[in-house]
C-alpha atoms as one frame of an Amber mdcrd trajectory, in Angstrom:
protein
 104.984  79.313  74.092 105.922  78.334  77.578 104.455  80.546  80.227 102.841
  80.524  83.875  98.838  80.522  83.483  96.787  82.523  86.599  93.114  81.285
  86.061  91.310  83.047  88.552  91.406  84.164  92.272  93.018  82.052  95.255
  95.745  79.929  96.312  99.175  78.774  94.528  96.600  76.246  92.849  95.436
  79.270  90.362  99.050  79.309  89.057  99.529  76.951  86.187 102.751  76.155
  83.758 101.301  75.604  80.342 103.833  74.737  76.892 100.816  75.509  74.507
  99.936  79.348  75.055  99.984  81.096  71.942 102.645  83.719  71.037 100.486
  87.151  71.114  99.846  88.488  67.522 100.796  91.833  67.164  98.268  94.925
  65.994  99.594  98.509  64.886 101.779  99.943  66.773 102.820  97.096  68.966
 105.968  95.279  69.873 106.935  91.953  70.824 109.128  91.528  73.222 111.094
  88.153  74.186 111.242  88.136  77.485 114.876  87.273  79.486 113.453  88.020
  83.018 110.470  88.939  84.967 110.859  90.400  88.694 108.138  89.155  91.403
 106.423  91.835  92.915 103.059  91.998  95.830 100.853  93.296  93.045 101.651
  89.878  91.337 100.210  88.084  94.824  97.079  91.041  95.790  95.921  90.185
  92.463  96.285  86.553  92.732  94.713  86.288  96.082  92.371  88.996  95.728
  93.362  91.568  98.186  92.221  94.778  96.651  89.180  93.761  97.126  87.358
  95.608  99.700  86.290  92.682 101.521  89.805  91.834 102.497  90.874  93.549
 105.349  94.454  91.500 106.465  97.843  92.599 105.500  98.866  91.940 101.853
 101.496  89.854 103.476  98.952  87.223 104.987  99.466  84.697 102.221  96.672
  82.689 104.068  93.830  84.088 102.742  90.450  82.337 101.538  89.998  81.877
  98.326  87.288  84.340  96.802  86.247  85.262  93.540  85.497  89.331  94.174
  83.972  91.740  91.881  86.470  94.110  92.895  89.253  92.092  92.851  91.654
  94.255  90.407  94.092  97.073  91.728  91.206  99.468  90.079  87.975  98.381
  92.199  87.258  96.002  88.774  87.028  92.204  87.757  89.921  90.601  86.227
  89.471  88.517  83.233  90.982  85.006  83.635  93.383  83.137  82.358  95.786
  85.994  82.768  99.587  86.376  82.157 100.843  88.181  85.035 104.096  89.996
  85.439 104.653  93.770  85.448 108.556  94.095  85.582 109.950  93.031  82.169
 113.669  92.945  80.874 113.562  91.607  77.010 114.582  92.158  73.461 112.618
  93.516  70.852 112.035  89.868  67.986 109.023  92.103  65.755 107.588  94.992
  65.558 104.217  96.475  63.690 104.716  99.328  61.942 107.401 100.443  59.528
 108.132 103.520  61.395 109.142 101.465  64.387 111.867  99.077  62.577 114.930
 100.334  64.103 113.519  99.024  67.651 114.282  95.174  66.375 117.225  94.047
  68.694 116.539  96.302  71.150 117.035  95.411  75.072 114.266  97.213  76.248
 112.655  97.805  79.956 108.855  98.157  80.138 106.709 100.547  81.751 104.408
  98.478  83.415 101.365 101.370  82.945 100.052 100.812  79.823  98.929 103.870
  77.593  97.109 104.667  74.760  98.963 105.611  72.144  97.880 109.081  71.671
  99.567 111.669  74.248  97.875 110.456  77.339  96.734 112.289  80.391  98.486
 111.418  83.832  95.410 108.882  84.339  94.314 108.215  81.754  95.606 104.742
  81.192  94.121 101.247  79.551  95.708  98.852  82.388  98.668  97.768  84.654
 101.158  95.157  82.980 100.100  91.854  83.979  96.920  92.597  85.394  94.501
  94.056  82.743  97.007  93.674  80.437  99.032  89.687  79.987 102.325  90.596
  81.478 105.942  89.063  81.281 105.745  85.560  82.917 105.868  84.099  79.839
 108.401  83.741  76.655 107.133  86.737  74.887 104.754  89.672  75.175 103.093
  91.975  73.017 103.036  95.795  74.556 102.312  99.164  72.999 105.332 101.156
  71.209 104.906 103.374  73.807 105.806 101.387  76.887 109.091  99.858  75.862
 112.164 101.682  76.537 115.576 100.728  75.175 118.357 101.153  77.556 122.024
 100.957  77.518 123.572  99.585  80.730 126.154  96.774  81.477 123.855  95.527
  83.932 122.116  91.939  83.161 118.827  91.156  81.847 118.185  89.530  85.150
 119.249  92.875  86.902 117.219  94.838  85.053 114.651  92.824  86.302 114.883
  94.152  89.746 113.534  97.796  89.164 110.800  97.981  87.294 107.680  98.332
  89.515 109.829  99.101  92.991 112.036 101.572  92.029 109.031 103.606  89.489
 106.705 103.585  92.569 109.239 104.564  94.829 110.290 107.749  92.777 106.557
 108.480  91.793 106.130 108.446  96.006 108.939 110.994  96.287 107.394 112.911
  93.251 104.184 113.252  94.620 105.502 114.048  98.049 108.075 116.431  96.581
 110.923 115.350  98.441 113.904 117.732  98.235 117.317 118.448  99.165 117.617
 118.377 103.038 114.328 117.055 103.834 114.303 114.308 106.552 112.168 111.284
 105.181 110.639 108.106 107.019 111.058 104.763 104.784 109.373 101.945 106.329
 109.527  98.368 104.784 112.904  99.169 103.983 114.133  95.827 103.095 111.586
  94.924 100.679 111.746  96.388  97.194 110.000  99.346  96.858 111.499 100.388
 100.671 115.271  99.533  99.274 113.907 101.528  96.351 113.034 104.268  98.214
 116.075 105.014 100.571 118.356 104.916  97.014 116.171 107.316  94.957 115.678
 109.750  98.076 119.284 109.605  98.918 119.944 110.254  95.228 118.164 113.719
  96.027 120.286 114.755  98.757 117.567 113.724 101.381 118.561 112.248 104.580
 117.044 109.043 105.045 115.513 107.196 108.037 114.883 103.668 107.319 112.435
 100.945 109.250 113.772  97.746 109.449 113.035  94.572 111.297 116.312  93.490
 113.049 116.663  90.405 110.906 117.454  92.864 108.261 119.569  95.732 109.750
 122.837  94.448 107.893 121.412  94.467 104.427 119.569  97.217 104.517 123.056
  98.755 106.039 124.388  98.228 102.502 122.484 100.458 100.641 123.298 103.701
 103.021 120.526 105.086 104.577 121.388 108.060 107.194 119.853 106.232 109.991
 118.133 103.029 111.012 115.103 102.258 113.349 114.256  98.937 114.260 110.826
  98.228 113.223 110.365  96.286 116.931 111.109  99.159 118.998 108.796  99.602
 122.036 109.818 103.155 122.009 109.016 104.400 117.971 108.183 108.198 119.142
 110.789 109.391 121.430 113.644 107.567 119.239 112.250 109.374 115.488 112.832
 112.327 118.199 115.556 111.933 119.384 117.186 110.960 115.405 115.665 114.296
 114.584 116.662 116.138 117.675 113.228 117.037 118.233 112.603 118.469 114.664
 110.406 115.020 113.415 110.209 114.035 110.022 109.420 116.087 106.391 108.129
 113.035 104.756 107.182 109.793 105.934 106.966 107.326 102.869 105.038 104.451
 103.782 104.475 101.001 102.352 103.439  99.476 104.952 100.069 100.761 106.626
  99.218  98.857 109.793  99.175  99.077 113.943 102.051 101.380 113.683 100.435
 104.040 110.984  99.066 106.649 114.059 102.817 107.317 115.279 103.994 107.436
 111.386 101.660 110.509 111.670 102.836 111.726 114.937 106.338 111.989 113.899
 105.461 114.228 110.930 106.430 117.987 111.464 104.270 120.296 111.407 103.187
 120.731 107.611 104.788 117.586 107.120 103.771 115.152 104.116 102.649 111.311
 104.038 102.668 109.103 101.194 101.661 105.881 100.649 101.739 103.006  98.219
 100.648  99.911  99.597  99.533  98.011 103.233 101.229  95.092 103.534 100.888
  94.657 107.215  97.161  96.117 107.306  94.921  98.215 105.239  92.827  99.479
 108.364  93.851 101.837 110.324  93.376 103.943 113.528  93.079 107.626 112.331
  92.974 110.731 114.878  91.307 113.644 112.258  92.985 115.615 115.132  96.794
 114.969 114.497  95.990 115.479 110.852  94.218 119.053 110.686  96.313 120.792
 113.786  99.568 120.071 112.227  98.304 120.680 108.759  99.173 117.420 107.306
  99.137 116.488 104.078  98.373 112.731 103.001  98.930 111.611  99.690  98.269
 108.290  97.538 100.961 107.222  95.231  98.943 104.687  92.455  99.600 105.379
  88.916 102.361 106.675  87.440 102.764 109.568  85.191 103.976 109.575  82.102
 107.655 110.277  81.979 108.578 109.005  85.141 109.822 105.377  83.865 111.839
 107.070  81.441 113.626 109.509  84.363 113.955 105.922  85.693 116.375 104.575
  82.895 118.272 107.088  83.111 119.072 106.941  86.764 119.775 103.136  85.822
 122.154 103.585  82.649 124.317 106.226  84.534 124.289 103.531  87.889 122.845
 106.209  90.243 120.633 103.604  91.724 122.064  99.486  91.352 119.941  96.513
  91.062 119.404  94.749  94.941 118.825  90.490  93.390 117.940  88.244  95.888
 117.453  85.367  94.980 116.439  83.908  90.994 114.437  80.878  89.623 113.604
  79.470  86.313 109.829  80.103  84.993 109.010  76.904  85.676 109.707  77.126
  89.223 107.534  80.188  89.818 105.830  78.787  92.432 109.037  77.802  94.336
 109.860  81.991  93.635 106.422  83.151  94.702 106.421  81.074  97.797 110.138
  82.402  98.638 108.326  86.023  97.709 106.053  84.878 100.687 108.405  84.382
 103.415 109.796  87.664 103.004 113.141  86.662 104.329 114.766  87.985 101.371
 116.374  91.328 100.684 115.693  93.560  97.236 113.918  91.678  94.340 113.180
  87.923  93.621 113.559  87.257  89.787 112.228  84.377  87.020 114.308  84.010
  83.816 113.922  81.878  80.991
């Protein structure tokens, strides 16, 4: 089959478009899945380039980085095994299936949850690997994936728009799960115009939660689109006294942060007291300046947002199939072009979700 190699850690050079992979050969209890479209994510670049490594210390947006070969160089602190199929955000149909009890899945349009279980009921992490990182992923014709992770859904929308939510919009509502975002809280959304920060605004609006959102000024109209309650320019010299002002003094319930960086110690100073951070990536810096101070007197509470729990994906469709949340496509390429899409990824002068199709 025709797919996009990655053979190891580095540049765009690691990425390679082979017509000889073989079709994975299904086991019990497994699915294969013909894949129409694959959305691009930044866990599709960290793992290329390396970046959850702890010897990287840049944002994961610096797409300059020196090629290294880390021991550590897997979202779980692990090696990656190489050649690897990446691609965590599949939209497919269901050609075979192993197991008789699992025939009436053939012809199935199915969405994937990118965290891959076992098959027995599975703690909330306890899991064997993220799609397209331990596990070959979607930028390929076909992939294999446990019965477990595939999830039919009925929707008018395209295979190339179901594309778009996969990894964004399940992190995003896994951030406002673990933060426990509610009706009437005031929440924070920075890197609003990328995918999990578009992501973010519609699932937290979708709870009745007013909405702040960060956004560079480049981006002010599109993010505009998707109704957020407010909107902050990222390149304000004034960040403090205008969350204060938005909030008429109150500051925010939740700040929901994907972006880390110089500007993380005033994401904590516009928390309320007994407010609640939550995080799921660093794109503009993974070290930060931390006062232990502004975290114990207001009785803060921080919170990493990693794997998902069972469930959550499936919450997911539904939100989809009853269009409470749309697909945000920016731009889409053939497979073959991948690097053209990765490199357009790069830029980041795109709004919502970049998209291969074959």
């Amino acid at each position: 089959m025709r797919g996009i190699l990655l053979t190891g850690h580095g540049g765009m050079d690691k990425l390679e478009w082979r017509e000889d992979i073989p079709v994975p050969t299904l086991s019990e209890g497994e699915v294969l899945i013909k894949v129409g479209a694959c959305g691009l994510n930044n866990t599709d670049v960290n793992t290329r380039v390396g970046w959850y490594s702890k010897t990287a210390t840049s944002g994961s947006d610096n797409n300059a980085q020196e090629e290294i070969e880390p021991d550590d160089g897997g979202w779980g602190g692990t090696s990656l095994q190489f050649p690897r199929i990446q691609g965590a955000d599949i939209a497919g149909e269901i050609v075979e299936v192993k197991g008789i009890q699992f025939q009436h899945l053939l012809g199935e349009t199915v969405m994937v949850d990118p965290w891959i279980r076992p098959s027995e009921l599975p703690e909330r992490y306890k899991v064997i690997g993220y799609l397209g990182s331990e596990i070959d992923g979607g930028f390929a014709e076909y992939t294999k994936v446990p019965v477990n992770a595939v999830h039919p859904v009925k929707s008018e929308y395209s295979l190339i728009e179901l594309a778009t939510f996969a990894t964004s919009s399940v992190t995003a509502e896994n951030m406002l799960d673990r933060a426990r975002v509610k009706t009437g809280d005031v929440v924070l959304i920075t890197g609003a115009s990328g995918g999990v920060g578009s992501a973010l605004i519609q699932l937290a609006n979708r709870r009745g939660a007013r909405t702040i959102a960060v956004s560079s000024k480049s981006k002010v109209n599109e993010v505009e689109s998707i109704k957020p309650d407010e909107i902050l320019l990222r390149e304000s010299d004034n960040f403090i006294d205008e969350v204060m002002s938005l909030t008429s003094g109150n500051g925010i319930s939740v700040v929901a942060d994907v972006v880390g960086g110089n500007i993380w110690p005033q994401l904590l100073e516009v928390l309320n007291h007994g407010g609640r951070y939550v995080c799921s990536g660093a794109i503009a810096g993974p070290m930060v300046e931390f006062d232990l101070r502004t975290f114990y007197l207001k009785d803060l509470t921080l919170v990493g947002a990693t794997i998902v729990p069972p469930g959550t994906f499936g919450n997911l469709v539904s939100y989809i199939e009853r269009k409470e949340i749309k697909p945000l496509l920016a731009e889409t390429y053939h497979l073959k072009d991948f690097k053209k899409a990765q490199s357009s990824f790069l830029e980041k002068s795109h709004f919502g979700n970049i998209v291969v199709y074959m």
